[in-house]
N, CA, C and O atoms as CSV, one atom per row, in Angstrom:
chain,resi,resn,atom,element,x,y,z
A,1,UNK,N,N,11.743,24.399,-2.560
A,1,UNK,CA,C,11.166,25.042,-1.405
A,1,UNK,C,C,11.577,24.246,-0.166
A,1,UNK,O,O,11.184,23.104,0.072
A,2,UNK,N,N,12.524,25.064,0.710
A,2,UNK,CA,C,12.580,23.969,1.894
A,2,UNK,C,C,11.472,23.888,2.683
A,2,UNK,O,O,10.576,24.728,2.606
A,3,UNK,N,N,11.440,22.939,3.455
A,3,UNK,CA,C,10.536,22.523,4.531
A,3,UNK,C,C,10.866,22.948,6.184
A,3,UNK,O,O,11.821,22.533,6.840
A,4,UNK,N,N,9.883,23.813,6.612
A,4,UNK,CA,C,10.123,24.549,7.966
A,4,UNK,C,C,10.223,23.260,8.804
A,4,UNK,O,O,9.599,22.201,8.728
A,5,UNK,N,N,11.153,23.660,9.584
A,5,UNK,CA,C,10.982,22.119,10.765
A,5,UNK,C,C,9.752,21.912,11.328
A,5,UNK,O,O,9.027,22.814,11.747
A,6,UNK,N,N,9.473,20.621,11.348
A,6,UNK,CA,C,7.988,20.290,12.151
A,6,UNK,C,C,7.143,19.954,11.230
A,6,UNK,O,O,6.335,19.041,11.398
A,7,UNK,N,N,7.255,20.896,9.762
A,7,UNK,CA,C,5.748,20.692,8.586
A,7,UNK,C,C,6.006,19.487,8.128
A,7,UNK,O,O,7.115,19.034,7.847
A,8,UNK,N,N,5.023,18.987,8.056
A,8,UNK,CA,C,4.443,18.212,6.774
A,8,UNK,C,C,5.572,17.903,5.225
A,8,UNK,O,O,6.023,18.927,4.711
A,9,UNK,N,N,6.003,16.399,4.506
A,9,UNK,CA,C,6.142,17.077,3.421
A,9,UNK,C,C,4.831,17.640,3.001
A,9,UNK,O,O,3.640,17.621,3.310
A,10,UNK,N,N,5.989,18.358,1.792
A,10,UNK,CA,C,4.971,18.753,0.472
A,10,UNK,C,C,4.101,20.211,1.300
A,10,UNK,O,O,3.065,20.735,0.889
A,11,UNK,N,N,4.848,20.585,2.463
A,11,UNK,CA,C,4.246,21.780,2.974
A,11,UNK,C,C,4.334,23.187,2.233
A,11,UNK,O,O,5.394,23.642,1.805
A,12,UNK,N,N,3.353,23.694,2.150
A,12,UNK,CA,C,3.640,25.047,1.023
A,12,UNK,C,C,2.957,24.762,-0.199
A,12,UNK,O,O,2.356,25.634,-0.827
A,13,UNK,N,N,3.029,23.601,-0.544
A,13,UNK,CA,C,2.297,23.436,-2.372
A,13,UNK,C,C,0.871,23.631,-2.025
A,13,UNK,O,O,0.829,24.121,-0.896
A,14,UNK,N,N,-0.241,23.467,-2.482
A,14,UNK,CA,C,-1.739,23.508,-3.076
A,14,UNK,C,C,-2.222,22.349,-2.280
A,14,UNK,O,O,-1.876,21.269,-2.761
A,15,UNK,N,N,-2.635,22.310,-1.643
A,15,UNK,CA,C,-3.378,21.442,-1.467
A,15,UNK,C,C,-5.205,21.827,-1.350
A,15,UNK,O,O,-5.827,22.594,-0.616
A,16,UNK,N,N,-5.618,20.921,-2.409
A,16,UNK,CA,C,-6.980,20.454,-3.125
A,16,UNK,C,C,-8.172,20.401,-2.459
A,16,UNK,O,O,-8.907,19.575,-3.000
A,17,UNK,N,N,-8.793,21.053,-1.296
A,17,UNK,CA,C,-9.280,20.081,-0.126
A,17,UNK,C,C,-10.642,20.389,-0.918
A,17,UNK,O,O,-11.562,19.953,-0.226
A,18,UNK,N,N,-11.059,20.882,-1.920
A,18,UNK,CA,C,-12.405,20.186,-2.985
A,18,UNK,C,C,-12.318,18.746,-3.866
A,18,UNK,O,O,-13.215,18.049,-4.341
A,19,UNK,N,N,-10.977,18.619,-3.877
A,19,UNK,CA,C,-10.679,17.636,-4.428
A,19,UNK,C,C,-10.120,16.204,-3.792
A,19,UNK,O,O,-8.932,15.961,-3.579
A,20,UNK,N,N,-10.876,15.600,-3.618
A,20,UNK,CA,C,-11.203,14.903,-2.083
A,20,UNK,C,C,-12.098,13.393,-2.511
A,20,UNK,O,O,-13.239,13.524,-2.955
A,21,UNK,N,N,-11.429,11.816,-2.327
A,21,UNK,CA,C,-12.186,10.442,-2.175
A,21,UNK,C,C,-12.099,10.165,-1.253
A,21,UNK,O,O,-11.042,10.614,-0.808
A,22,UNK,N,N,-12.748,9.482,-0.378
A,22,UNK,CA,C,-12.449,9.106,1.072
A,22,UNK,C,C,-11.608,9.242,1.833
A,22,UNK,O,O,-10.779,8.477,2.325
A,23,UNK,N,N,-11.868,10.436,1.952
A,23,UNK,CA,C,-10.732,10.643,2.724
A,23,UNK,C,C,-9.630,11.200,2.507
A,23,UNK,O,O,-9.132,11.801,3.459
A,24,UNK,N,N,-9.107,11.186,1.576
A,24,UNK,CA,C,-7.959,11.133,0.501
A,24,UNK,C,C,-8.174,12.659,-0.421
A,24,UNK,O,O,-8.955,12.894,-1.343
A,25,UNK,N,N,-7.062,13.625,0.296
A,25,UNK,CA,C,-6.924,14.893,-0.750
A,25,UNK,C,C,-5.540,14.940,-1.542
A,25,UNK,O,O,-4.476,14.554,-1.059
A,26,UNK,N,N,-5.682,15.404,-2.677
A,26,UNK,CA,C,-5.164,15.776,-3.502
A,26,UNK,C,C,-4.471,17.033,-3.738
A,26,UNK,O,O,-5.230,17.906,-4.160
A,27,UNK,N,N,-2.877,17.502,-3.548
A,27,UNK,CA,C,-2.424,18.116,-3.546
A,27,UNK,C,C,-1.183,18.461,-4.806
A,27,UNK,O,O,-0.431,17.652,-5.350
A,28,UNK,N,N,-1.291,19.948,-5.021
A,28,UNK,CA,C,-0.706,20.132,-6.654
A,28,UNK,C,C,0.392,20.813,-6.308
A,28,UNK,O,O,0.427,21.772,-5.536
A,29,UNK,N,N,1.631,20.134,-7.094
A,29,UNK,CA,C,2.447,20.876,-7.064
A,29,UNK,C,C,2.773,21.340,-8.445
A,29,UNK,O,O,3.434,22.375,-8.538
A,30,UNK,N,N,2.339,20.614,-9.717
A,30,UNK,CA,C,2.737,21.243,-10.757
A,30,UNK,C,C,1.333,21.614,-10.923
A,30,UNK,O,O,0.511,20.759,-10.594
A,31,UNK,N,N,0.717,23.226,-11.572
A,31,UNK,CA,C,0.184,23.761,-11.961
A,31,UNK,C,C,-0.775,23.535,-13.184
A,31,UNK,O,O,-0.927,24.509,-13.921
A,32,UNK,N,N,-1.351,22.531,-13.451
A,32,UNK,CA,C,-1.948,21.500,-14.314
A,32,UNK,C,C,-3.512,21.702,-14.904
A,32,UNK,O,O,-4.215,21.020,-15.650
A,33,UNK,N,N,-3.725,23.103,-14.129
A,33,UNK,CA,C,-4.900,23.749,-14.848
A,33,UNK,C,C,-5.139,25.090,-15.871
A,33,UNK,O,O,-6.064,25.433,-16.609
A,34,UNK,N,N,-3.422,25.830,-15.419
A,34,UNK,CA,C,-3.179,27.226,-16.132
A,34,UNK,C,C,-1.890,26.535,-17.365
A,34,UNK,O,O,-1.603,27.178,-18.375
A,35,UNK,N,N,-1.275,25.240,-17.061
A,35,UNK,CA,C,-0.860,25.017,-18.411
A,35,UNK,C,C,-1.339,23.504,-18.583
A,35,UNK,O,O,-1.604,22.871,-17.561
A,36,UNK,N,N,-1.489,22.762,-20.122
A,36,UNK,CA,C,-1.687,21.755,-20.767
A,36,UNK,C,C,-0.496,21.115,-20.356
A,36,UNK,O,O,0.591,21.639,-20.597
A,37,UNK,N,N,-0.635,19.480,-19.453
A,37,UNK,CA,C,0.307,19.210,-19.127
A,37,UNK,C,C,0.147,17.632,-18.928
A,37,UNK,O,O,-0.384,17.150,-17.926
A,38,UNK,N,N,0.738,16.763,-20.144
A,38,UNK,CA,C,0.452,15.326,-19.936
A,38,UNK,C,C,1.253,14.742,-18.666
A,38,UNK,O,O,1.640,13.574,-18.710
A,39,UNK,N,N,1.516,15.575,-17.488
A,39,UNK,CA,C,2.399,15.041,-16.868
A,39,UNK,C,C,2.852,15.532,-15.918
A,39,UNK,O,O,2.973,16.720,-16.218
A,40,UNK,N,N,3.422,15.291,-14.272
A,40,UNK,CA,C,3.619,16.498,-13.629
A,40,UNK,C,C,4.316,15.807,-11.582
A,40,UNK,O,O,4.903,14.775,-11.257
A,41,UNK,N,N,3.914,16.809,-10.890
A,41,UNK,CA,C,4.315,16.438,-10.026
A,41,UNK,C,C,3.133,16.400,-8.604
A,41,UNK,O,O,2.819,17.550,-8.295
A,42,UNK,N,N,2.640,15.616,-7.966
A,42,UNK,CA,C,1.265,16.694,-6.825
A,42,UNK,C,C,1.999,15.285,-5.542
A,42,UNK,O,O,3.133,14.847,-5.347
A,43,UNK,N,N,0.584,14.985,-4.914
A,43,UNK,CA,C,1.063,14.006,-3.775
A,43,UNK,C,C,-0.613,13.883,-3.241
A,43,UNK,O,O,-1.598,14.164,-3.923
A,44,UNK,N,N,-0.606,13.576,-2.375
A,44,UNK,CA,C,-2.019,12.778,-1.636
A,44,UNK,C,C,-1.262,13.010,0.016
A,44,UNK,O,O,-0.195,12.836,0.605
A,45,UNK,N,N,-3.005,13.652,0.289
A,45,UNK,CA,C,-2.867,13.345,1.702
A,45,UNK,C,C,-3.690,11.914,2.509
A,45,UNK,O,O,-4.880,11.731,2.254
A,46,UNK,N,N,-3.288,11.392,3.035
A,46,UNK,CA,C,-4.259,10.385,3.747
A,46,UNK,C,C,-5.167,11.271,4.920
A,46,UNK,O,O,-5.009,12.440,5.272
A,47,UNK,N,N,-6.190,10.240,5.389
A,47,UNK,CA,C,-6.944,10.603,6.615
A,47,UNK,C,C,-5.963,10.815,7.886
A,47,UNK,O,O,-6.144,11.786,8.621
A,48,UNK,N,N,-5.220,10.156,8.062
A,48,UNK,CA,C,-4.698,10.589,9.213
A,48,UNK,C,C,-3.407,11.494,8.974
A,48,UNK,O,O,-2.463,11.401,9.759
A,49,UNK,N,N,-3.348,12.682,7.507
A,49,UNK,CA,C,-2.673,13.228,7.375
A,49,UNK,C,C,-1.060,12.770,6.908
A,49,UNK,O,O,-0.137,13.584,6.932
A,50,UNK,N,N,-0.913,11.554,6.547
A,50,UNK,CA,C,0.211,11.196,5.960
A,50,UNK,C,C,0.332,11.169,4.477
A,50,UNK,O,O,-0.421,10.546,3.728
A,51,UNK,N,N,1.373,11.917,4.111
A,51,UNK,CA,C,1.549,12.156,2.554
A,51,UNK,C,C,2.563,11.284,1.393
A,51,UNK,O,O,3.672,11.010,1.851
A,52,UNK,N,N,2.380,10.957,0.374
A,52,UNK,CA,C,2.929,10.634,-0.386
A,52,UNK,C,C,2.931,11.405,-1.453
A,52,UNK,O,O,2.068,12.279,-1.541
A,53,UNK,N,N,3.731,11.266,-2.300
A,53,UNK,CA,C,4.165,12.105,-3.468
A,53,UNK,C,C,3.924,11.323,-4.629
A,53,UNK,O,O,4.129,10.109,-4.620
A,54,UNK,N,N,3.501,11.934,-5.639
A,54,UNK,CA,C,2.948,11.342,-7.368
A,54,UNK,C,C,3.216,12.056,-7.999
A,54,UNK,O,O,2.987,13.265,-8.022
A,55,UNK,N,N,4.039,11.070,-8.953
A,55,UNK,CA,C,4.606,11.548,-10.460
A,55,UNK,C,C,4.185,10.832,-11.419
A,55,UNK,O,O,4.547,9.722,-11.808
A,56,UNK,N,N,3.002,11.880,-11.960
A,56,UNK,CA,C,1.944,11.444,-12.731
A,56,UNK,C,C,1.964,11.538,-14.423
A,56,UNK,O,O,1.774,12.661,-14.891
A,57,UNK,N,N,2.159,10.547,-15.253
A,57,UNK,CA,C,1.332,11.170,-16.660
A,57,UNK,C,C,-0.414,10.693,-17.182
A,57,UNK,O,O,-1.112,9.958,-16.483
A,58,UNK,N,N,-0.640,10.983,-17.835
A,58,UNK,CA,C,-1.815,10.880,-18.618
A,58,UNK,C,C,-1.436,9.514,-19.852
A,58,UNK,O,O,-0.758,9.309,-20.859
A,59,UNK,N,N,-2.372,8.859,-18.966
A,59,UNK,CA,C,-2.575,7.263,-20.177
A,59,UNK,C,C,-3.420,6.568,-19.956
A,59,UNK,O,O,-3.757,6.246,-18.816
A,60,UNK,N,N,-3.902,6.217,-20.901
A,60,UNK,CA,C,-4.786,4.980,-20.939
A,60,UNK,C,C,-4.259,3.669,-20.258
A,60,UNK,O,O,-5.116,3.033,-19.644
A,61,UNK,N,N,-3.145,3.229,-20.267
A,61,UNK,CA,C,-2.396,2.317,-19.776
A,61,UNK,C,C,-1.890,2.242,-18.552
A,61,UNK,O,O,-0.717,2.607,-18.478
A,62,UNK,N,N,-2.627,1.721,-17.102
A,62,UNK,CA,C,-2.406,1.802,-16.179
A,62,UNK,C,C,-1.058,1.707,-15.809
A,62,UNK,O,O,-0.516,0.650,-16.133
A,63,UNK,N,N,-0.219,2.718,-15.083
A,63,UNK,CA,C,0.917,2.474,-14.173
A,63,UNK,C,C,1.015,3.058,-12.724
A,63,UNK,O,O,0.811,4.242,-12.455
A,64,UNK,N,N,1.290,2.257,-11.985
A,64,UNK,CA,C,1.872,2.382,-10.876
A,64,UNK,C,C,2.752,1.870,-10.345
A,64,UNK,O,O,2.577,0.661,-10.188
A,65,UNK,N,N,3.825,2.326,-9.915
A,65,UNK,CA,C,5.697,2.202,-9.336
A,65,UNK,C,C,6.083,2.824,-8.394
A,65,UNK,O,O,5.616,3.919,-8.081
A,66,UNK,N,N,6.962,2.259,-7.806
A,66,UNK,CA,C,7.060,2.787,-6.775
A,66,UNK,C,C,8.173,3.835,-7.264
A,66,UNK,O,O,8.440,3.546,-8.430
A,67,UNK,N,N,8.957,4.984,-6.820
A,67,UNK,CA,C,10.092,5.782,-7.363
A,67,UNK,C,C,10.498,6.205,-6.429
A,67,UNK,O,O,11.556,6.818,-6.573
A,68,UNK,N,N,9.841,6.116,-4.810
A,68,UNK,CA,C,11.106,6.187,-3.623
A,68,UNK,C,C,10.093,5.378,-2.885
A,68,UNK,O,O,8.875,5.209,-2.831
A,69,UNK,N,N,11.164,4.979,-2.363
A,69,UNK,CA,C,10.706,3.936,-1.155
A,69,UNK,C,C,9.647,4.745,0.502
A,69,UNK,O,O,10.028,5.853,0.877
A,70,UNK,N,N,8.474,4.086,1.257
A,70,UNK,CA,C,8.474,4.874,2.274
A,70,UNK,C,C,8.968,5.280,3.358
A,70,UNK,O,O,9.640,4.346,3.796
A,71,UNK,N,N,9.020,6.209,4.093
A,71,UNK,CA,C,10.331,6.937,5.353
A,71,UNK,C,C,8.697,6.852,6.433
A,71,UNK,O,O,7.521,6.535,6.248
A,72,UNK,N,N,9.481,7.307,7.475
A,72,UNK,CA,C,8.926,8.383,8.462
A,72,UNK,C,C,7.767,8.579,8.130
A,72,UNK,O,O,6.658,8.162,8.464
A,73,UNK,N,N,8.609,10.006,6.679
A,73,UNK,CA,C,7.490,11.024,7.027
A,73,UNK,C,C,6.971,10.880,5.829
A,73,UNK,O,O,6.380,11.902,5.479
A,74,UNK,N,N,6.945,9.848,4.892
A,74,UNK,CA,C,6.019,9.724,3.524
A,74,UNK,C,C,6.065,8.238,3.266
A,74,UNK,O,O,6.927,7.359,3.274
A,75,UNK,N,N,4.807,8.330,3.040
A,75,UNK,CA,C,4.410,7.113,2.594
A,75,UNK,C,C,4.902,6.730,0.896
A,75,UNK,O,O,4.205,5.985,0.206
A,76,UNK,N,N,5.920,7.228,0.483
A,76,UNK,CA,C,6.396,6.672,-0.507
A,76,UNK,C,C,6.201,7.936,-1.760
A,76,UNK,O,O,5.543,8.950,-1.529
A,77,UNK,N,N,6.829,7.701,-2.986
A,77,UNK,CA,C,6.739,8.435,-3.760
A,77,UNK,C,C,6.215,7.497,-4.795
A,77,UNK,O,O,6.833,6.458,-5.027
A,78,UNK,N,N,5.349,7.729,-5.298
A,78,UNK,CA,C,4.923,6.762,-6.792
A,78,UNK,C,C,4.439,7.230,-7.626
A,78,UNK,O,O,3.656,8.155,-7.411
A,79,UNK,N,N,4.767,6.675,-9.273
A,79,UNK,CA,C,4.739,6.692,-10.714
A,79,UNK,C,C,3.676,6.489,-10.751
A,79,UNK,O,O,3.349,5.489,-10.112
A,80,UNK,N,N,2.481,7.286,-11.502
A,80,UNK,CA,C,0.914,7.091,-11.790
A,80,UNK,C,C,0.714,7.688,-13.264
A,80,UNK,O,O,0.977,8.701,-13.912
A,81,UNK,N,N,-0.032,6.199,-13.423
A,81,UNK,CA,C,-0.704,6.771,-14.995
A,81,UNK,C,C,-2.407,7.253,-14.335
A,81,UNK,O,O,-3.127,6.747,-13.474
A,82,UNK,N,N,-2.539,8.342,-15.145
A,82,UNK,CA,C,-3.863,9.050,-14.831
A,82,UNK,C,C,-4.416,8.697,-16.334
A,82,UNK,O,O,-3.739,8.647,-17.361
A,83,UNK,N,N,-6.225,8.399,-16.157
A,83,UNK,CA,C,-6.610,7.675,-17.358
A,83,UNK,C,C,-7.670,9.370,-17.876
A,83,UNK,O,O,-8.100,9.488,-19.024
A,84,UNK,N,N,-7.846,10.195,-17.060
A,84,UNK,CA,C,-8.272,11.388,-17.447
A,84,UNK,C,C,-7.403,12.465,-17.894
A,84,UNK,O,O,-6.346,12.226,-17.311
A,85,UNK,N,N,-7.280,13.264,-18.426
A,85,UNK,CA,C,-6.612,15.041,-18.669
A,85,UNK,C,C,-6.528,15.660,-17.296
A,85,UNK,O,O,-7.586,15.710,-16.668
A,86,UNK,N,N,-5.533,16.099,-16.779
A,86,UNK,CA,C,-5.393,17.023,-15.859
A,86,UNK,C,C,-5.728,18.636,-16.083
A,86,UNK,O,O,-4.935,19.565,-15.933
A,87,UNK,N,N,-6.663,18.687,-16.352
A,87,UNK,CA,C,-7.380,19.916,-16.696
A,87,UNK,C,C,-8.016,20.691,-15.831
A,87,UNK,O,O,-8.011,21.917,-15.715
A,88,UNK,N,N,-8.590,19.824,-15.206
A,88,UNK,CA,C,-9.789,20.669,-13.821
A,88,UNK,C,C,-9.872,19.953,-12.655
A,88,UNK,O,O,-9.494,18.782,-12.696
A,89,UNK,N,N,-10.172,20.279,-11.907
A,89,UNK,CA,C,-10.236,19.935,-10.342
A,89,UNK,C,C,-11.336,18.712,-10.187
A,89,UNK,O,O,-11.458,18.171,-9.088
A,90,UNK,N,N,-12.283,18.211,-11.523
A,90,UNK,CA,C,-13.010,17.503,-11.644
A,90,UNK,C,C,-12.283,16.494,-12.064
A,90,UNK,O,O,-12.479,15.450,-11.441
A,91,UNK,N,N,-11.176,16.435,-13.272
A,91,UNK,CA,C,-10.836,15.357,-13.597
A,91,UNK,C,C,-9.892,15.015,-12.503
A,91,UNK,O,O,-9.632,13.828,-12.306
A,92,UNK,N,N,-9.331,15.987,-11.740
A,92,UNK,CA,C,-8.080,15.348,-10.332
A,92,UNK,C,C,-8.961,14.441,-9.486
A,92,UNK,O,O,-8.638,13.339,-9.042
A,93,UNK,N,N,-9.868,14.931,-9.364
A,93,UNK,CA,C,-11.053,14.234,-8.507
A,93,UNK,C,C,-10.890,12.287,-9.044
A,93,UNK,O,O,-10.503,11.232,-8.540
A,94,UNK,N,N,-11.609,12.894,-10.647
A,94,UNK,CA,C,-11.670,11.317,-11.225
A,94,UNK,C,C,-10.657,10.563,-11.264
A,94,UNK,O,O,-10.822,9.344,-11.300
A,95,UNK,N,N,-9.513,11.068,-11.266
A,95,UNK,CA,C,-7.880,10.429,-11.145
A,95,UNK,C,C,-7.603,10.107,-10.015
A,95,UNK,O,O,-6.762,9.213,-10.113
A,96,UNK,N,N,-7.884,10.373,-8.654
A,96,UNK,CA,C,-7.424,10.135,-7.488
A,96,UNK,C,C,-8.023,8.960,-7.439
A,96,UNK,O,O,-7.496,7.963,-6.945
A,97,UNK,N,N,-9.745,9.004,-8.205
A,97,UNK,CA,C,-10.467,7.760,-7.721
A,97,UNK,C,C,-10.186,6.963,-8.414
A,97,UNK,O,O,-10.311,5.831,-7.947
A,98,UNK,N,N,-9.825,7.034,-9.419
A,98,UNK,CA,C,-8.949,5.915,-10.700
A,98,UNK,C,C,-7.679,4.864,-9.610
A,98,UNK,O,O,-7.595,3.659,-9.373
A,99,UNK,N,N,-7.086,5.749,-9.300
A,99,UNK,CA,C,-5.285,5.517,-8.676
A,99,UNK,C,C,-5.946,5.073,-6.701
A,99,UNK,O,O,-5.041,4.673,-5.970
A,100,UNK,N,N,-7.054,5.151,-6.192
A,100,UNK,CA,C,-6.948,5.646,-5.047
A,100,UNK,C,C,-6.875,3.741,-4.563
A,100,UNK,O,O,-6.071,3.581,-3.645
A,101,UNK,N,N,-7.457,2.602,-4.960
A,101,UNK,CA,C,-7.361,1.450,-4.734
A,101,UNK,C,C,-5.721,0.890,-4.488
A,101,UNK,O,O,-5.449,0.138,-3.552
A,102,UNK,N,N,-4.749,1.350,-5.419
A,102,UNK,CA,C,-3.504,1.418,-4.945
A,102,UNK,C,C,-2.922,2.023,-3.945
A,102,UNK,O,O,-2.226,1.435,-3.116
A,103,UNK,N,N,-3.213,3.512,-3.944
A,103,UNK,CA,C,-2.543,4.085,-2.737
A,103,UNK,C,C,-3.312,3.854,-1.635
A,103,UNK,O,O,-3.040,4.631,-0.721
A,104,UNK,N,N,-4.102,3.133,-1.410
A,104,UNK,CA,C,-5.109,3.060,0.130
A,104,UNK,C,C,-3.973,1.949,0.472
A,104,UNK,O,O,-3.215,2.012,1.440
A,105,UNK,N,N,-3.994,1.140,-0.297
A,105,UNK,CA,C,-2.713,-0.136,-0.265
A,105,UNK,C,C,-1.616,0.153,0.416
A,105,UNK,O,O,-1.412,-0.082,1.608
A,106,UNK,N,N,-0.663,0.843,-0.616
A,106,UNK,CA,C,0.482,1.704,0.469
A,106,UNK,C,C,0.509,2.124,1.259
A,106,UNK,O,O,1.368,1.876,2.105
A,107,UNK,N,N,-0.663,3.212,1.447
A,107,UNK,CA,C,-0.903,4.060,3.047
A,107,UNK,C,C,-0.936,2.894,4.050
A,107,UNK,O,O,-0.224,2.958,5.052
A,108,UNK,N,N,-1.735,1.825,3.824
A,108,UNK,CA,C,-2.142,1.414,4.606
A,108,UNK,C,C,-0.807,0.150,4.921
A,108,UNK,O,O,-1.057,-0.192,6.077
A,109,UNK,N,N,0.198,-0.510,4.545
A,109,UNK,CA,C,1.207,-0.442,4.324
A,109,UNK,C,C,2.205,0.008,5.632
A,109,UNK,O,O,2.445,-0.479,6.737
A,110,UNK,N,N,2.657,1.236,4.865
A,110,UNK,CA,C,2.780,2.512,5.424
A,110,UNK,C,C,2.846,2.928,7.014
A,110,UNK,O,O,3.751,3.376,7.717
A,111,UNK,N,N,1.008,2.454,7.343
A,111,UNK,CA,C,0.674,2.832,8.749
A,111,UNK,C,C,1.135,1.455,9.176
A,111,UNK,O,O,1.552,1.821,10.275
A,112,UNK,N,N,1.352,0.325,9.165
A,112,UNK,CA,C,1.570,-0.732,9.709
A,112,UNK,C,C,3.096,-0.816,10.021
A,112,UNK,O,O,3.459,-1.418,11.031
A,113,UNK,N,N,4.003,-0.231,9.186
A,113,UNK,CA,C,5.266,-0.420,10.045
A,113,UNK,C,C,5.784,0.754,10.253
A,113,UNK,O,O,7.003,0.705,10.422
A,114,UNK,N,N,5.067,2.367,10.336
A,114,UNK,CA,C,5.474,3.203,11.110
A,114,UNK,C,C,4.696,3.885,11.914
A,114,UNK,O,O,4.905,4.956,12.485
A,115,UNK,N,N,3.567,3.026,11.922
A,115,UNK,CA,C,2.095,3.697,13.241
A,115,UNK,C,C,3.107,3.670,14.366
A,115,UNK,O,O,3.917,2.745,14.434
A,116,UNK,N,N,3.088,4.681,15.275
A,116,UNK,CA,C,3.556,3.863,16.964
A,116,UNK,C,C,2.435,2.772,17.590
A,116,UNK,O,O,2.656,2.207,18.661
C-alpha cells in the first residue's frame, strides 16, 4: 500500500484506538483475530503520534531487536516476542503492556535526536 504524501507511516492499516497503554496505541496490520496467527506484522503509535513498526511472534521467551534502524519518520522497526495469543483486542492490549517498557525506551530515544 503506498503512502499518500504527508501521511503518517503505516497510514491506511487498523489502527486499535481501544487498544491503548499510556498513551501508546496499537495498530494491525496483519489480521490476527479472523486468522490463528503465532506471528505477524502491526506497529505502535506514540503520544505525540510517532510510529514504529513490530514484527511480532508469540513466546514465552522474551525478544526484542531492532530490524530497521530509526528515520525521520519512524521510530524504528522491531522484533517482539509477545508472551500472550494474538487473539483479541484484550490480549493486544496485554502485549503492548508486556513489550511497552522497551518501546517507551526507543520512542523516547527517537524523540531526542529527531525532536526539533
Amino acid at each position: 500500500m503506498a503512502r499518500l504524501p504527508g501521511a503518517p507511516v503505516y497510514h491506511g492499516f487498523e489502527v486499535l484506538h481501544d487498544v491503548a497503554v499510556d498513551g501508546f496505541i496499537f495498530g494491525a496490520i496483519a489480521d490476527f483475530e479472523t486468522q490463528q496467527r503465532d506471528g505477524g506484522d502491526a506497529f505502535v503509535i506514540a503520544p505525540d503520534n510517532g510510529r514504529a513498526g513490530l514484527v511480532w511472534t508469540v513466546s514465552k521467551e522474551p525478544e526484542f531487536a531492532q530490524v530497521c534502524p530509526p528515520s525521520a519518520d519512524r521510530w524504528g522497526v522491531w522484533a517482539v516476542a509477545f508472551p500472550f495469543e494474538m487473539t483479541n483486542w484484550q490480549n493486544a492490549r496485554r502485549n503492548l503492556t508486556a513489550r511497552l517498557p522497551q518501546l517507551k525506551l526507543e520512542w523516547e530515544r527517537w524523540r531526542k535526536e529527531y525532536s526539533s
